[in-house]
N, C-alpha and C positions, 0 to 999 in steps of 0.2 A: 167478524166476531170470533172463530175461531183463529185465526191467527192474534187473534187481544188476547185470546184468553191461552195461545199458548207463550205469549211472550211475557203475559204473569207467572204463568208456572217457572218459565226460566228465573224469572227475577226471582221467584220464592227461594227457587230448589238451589241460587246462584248465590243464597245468599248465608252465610256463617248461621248467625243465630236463628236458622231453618234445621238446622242442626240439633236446637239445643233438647225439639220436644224427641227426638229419637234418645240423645243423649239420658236425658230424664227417667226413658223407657226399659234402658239399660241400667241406671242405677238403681230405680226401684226395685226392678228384679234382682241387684243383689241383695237389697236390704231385705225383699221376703223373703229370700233361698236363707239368708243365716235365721231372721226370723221364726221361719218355719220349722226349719233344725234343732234350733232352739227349742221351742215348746213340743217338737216330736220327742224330744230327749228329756222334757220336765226340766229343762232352766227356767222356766217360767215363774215368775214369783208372784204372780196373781190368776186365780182360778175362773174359767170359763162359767159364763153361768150357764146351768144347763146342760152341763157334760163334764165328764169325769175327766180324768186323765188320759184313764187307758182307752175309752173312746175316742179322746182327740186325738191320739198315736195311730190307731185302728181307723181313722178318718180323711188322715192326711193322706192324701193323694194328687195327680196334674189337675183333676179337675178340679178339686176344692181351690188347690192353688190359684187354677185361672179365673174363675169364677171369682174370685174374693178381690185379686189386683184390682178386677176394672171398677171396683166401688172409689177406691180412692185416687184412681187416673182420671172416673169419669166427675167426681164430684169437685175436686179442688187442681189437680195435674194440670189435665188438658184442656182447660178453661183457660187457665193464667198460662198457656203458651199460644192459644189461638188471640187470646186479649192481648197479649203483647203483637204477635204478629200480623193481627188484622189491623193493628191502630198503627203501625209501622206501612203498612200498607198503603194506607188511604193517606191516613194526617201527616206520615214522617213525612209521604211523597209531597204534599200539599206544601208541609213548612219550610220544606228546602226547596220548592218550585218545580220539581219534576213531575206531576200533577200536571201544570199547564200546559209543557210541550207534547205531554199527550194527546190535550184535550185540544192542538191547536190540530191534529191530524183530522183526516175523516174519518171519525167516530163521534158515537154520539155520547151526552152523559150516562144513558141508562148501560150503552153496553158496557161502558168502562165499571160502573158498577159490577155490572154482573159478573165480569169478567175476572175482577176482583174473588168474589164471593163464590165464583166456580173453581179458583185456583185454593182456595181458602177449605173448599166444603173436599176438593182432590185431596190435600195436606192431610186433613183430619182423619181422612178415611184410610190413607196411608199407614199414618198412627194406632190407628183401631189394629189395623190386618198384622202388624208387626208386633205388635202390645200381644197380639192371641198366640203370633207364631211361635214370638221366644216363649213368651209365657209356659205357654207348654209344652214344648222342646226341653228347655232350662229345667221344669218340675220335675218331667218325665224322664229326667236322667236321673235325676233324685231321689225321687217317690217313684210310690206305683203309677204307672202310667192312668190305670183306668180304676174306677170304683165310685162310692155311692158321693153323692156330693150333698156338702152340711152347710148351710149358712144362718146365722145370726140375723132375724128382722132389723137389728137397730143399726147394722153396718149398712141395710140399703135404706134406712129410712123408709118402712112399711113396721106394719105390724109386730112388735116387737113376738119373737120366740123362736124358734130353732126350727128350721124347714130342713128335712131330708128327701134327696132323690135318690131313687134308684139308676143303677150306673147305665141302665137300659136308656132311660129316659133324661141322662144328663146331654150329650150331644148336641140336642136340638137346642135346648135351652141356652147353654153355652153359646153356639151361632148365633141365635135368635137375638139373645141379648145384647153380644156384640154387633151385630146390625143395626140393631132399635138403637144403641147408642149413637149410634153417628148423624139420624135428625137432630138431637141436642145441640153436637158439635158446629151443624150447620145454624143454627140458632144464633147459639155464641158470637158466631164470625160473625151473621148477620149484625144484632147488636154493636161489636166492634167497627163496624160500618157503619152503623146510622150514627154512632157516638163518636168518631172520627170527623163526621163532616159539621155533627154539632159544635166541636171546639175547633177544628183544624190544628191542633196542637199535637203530637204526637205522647206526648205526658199526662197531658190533661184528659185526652179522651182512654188511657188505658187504664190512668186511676180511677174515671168515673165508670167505665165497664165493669173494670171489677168490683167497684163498692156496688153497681147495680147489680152484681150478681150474687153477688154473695149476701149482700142486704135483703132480697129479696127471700133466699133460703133463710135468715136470720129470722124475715118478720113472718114467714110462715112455721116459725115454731113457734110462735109467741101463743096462746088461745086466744086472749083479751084480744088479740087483733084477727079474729078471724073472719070478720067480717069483709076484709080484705084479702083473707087467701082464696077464693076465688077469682082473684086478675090476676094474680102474680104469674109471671112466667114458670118460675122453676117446679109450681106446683104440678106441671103438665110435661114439662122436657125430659124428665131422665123417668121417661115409663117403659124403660128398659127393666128396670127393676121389678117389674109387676109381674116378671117370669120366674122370679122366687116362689112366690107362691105354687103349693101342690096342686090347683087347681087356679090354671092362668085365666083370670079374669078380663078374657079380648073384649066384651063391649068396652071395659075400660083403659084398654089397649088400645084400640080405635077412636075414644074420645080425644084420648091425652095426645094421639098421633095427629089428629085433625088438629089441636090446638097448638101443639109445636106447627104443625107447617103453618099453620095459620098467623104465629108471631112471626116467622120468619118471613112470609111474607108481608108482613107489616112494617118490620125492621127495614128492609129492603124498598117495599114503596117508600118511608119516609125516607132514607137515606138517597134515592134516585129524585123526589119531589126539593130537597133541601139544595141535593148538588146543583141540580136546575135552576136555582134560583141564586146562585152563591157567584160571586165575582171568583174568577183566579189570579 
């Protein structure tokens, strides 16, 4: 098992567009570093609700900075490069046959799964650690290194209004959050694996991932449909964000964390139960 799972990682890390979620990492952080300069300096030509100018000036700091990247790395980014690269994984291996002569060795189908989804959940985690480091490295040469940290409810999709920390109590939250994100990530892959073996097509299952993921965030904005946001996955995966709040509310930290592990294993038995039963 551990040599399966480290001859996936070789195939990942061996492979060009394993490149591209680092690459991604790096251009976003230029687009916030001008971004951010920008409305430190009032080029901005649309007003923050809820804050002045010279508070936003007075606010910009590494930690606002890093705190703010991972809402759109975790929400839209790093979804559509684990979706492409988990269905590349499974299906691309499957439609061009290198699938088989694995499956002809002694292993079994679950480890090959797993093995998959452990090289998949090492990747993302990578991404997370590297996303923190430039992130603020890159601020922190910019801005003030340290200070109170501001976030907007509607960028993490909680409670819409303007949360501030103190620069004491910023640290933990920053960590924390980046940790809680990478159950998600593992999520994601999963998904990208059970939808891989559903089509075997390496197209077909990265468009249907991502129309299930981002459908899913879609119809949990809707109200008339809220009858149905309590199944949806994503109502429960990125409860990383639940460390915005001044007062972090872990029993609901602890639910949302039970029910991400809980789809991911579910994505993963059906994806192991499907392979099993699937001609190569």
């Amino acid at each position: 098992m551990f040599a399966l799972i480290r001859f996936e990682l070789r195939k990942l890390t061996a492979q060009k567009r394993s490149l591209a979620g680092f690459g991604a990492i790096i251009f976003i952080n230029l687009l916030f570093v001008c971004a951010f300069i920008m409305r430190n300096r009032k080029f901005g030509h649309k007003a923050v609700p809820g804050l002045e100018d010279r508070l936003i000036s007075e606010f910009v700091n590494a930690y606002v900075y890093t705190e703010t990247i991972l809402a759109p790395c975790m929400f839209v980014l790093f979804p559509m490069v684990l979706t492409i690269l988990g269905c590349h994984l499974l299906a691309g291996e499957i439609e061009v046959g290198q699938a088989r002569l694995v499956a002809c060795r002694s292993v079994t189908r679950w480890q090959i799964v797993l093995a998959k989804f452990v090289s998949l959940c090492a990747y993302s985690g990578a991404m997370l650690l590297v996303l923190l480091v430039t992130s603020y490295a890159v601020s922190a040469l910019v801005f003030k290194p340290t200070g109170d940290l501001v976030g907007m409810g509607h960028m993490y999709m909680i409670k819409p209004g303007v949360y501030i920390h103190p620069a004491s109590d910023v640290p933990w939250r920053i960590l924390l959050s980046y940790l809680f994100a990478w159950p998600m990530l593992m999520a994601v892959g999963a998904l990208a694996l059970m939808l891989s073996l559903a089509t075997r097509q390496f197209t077909s299952a990265a468009i249907l991932t991502s129309t299930s993921y981002f459908c899913s965030y879609i119809v949990g904005g809707i109200p008339f449909l809220s009858a149905i946001h309590p199944f949806l996955p994503t109502k429960y995966l990125p409860f990383w964000r639940l460390l915005m709040y001044p007062d972090v509310p872990w029993h609901r930290v602890g639910s949302y964390a039970f029910w991400t592990f809980g789809y991911t294993g579910l994505f993963l038995a059906v994806a192991i139960a499907v392979f099993n039963a699937q001609e190569l």
